[in-house]
Structures are given as C-alpha cells and as structure tokens.
mmCIF file of the C-alpha atoms, coordinates in Angstrom:
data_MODEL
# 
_entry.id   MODEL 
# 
loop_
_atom_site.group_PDB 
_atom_site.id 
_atom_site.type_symbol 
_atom_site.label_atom_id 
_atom_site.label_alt_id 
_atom_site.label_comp_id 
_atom_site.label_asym_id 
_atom_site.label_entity_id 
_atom_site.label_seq_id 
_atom_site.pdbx_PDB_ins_code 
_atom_site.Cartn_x 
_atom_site.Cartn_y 
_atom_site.Cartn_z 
_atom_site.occupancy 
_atom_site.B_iso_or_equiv 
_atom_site.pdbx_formal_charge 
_atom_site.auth_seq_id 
_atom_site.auth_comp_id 
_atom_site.auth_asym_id 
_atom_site.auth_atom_id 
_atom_site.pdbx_PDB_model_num 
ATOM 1  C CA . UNK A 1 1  ? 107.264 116.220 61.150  1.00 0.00 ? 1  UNK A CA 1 
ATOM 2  C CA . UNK A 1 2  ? 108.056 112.498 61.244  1.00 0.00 ? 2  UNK A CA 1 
ATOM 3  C CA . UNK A 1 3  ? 105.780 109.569 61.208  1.00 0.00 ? 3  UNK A CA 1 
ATOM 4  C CA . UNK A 1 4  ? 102.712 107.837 59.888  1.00 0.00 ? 4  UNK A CA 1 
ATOM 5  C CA . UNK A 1 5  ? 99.728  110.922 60.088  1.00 0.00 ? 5  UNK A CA 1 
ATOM 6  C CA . UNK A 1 6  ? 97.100  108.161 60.942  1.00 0.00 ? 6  UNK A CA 1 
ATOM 7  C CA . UNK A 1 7  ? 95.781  109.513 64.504  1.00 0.00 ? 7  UNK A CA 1 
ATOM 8  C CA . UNK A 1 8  ? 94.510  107.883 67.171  1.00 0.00 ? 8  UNK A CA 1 
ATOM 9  C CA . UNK A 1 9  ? 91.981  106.360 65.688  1.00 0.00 ? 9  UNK A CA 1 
ATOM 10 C CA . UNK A 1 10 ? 94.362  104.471 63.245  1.00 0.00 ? 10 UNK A CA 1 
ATOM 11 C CA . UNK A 1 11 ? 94.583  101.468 66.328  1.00 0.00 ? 11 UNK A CA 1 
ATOM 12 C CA . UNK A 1 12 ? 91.215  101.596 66.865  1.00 0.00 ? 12 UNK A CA 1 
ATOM 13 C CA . UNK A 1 13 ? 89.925  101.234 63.299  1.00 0.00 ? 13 UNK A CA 1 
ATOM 14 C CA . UNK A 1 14 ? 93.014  98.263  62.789  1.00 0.00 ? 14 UNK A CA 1 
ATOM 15 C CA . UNK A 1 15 ? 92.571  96.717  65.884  1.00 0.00 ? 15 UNK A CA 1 
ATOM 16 C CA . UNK A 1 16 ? 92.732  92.586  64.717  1.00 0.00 ? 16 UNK A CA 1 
ATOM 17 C CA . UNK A 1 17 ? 95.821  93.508  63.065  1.00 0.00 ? 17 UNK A CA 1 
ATOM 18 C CA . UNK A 1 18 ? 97.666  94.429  65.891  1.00 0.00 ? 18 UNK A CA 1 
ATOM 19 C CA . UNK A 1 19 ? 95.518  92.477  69.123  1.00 0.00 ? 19 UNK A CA 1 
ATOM 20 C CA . UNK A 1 20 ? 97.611  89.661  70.514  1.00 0.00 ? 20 UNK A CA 1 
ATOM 21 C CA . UNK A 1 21 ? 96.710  87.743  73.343  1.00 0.00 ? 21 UNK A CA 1 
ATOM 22 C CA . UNK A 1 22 ? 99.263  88.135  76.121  1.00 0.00 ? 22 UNK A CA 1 
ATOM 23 C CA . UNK A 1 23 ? 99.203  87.561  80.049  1.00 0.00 ? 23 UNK A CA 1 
ATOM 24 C CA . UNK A 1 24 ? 97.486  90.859  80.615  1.00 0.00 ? 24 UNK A CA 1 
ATOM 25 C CA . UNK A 1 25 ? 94.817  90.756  77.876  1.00 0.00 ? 25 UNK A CA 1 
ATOM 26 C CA . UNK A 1 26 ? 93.937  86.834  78.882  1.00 0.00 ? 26 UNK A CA 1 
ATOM 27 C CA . UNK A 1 27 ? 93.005  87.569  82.343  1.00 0.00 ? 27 UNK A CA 1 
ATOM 28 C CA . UNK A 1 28 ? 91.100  90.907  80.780  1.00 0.00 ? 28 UNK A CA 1 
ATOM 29 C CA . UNK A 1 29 ? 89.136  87.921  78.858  1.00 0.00 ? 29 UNK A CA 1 
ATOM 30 C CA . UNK A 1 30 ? 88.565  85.532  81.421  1.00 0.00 ? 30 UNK A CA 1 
ATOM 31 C CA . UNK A 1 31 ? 87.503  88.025  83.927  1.00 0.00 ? 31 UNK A CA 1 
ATOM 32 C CA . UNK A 1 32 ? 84.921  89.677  81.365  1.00 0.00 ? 32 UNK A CA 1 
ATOM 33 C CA . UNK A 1 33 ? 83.583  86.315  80.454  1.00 0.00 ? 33 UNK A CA 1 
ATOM 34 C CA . UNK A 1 34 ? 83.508  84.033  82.830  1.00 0.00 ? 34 UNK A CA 1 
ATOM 35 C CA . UNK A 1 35 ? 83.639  85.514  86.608  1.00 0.00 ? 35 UNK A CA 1 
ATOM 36 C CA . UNK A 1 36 ? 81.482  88.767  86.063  1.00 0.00 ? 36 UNK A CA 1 
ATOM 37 C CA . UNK A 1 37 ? 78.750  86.657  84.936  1.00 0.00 ? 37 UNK A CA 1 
ATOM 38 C CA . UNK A 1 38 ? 79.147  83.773  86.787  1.00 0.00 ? 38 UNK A CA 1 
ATOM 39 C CA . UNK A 1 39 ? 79.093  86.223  90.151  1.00 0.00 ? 39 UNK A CA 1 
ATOM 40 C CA . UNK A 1 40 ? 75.566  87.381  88.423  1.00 0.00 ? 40 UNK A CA 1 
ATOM 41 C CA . UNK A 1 41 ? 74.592  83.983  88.223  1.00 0.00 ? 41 UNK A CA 1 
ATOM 42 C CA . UNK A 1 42 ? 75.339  82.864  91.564  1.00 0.00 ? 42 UNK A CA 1 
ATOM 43 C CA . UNK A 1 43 ? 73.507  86.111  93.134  1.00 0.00 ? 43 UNK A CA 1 
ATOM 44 C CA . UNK A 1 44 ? 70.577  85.575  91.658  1.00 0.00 ? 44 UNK A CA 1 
ATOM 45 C CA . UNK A 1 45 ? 70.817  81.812  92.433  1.00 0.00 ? 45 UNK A CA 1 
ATOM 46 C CA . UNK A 1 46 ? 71.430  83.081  95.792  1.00 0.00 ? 46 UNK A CA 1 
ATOM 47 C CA . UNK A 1 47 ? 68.931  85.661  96.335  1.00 0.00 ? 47 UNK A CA 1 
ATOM 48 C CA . UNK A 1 48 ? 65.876  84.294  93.759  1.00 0.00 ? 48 UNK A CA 1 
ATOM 49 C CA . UNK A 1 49 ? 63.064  84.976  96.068  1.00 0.00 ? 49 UNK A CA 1 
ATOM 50 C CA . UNK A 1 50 ? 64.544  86.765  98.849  1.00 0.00 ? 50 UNK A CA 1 
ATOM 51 C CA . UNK A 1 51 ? 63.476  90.158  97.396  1.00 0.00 ? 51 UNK A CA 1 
ATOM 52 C CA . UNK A 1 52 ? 59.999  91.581  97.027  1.00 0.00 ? 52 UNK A CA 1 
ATOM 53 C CA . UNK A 1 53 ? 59.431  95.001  95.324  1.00 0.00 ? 53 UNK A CA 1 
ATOM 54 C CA . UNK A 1 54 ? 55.643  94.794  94.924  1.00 0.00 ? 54 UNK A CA 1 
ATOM 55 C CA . UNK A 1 55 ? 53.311  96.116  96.995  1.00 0.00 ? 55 UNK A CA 1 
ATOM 56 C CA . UNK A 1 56 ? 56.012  97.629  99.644  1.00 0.00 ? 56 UNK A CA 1 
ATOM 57 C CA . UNK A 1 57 ? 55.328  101.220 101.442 1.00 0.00 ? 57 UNK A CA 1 
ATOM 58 C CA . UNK A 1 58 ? 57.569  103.289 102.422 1.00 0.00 ? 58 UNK A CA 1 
ATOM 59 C CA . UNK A 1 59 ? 59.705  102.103 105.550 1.00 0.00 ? 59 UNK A CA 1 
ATOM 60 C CA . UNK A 1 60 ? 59.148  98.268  104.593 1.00 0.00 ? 60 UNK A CA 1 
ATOM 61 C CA . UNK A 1 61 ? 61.740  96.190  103.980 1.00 0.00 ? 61 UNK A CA 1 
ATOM 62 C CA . UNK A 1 62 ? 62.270  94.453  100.279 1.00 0.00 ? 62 UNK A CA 1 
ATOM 63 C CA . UNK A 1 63 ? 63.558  91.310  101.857 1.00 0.00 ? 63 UNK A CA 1 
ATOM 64 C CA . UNK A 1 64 ? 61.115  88.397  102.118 1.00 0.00 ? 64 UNK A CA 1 
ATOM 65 C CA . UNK A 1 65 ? 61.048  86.826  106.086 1.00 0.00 ? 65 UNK A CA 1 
# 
C-alpha cells in the first residue's frame, strides 16, 4: 500500500501547519465570533427583565406584564 500511514488524526494533531484562511474558513470565523454573540448580546439587551422564573406556578406565564 501507498502513502504516508499517519491516519486521520495526522490533520488533526498538525492542524497550524496546514490551516489557511480562505473565503470559506473567514466567514466560519466571523460568524463564530462576532454574530453568535452579538445575537446573545442583543437578546438579553432585549429581553433583560421581561422574564421572571421565581415564584411562578404552574400555568403562569414567565413573561413580566
């Protein structure tokens, strides 16, 4: 048989020797770092106070009036 015996785990072990930042692996980036948090950030800016947990009883809604 042919070829380096290295496995799959060969890429994953070497990975900053082969990672290059292309089209695809940018918008991977951005959208990791900056709009998955910044959606989590506006919701809660959103929604700070709007939701109650304590006290509630079955049936009654979470959401303040």
């Amino acid at each position: 048989m042919a070829g380096d015996h290295h496995g799959p785990s060969h890429m994953r072990e070497n990975y900053e020797r082969h990672f290059r930042w292309t089209p695809k692996t940018t918008r991977h980036a951005v959208g990791l770092l900056v709009v998955v948090p910044g959606i989590l950030f506006w919701a809660a800016y959103r929604f700070e106070g709007a939701i109650n947990f304590e006290a509630k009883k079955r049936g009654e809604s979470i959401w303040e009036k």
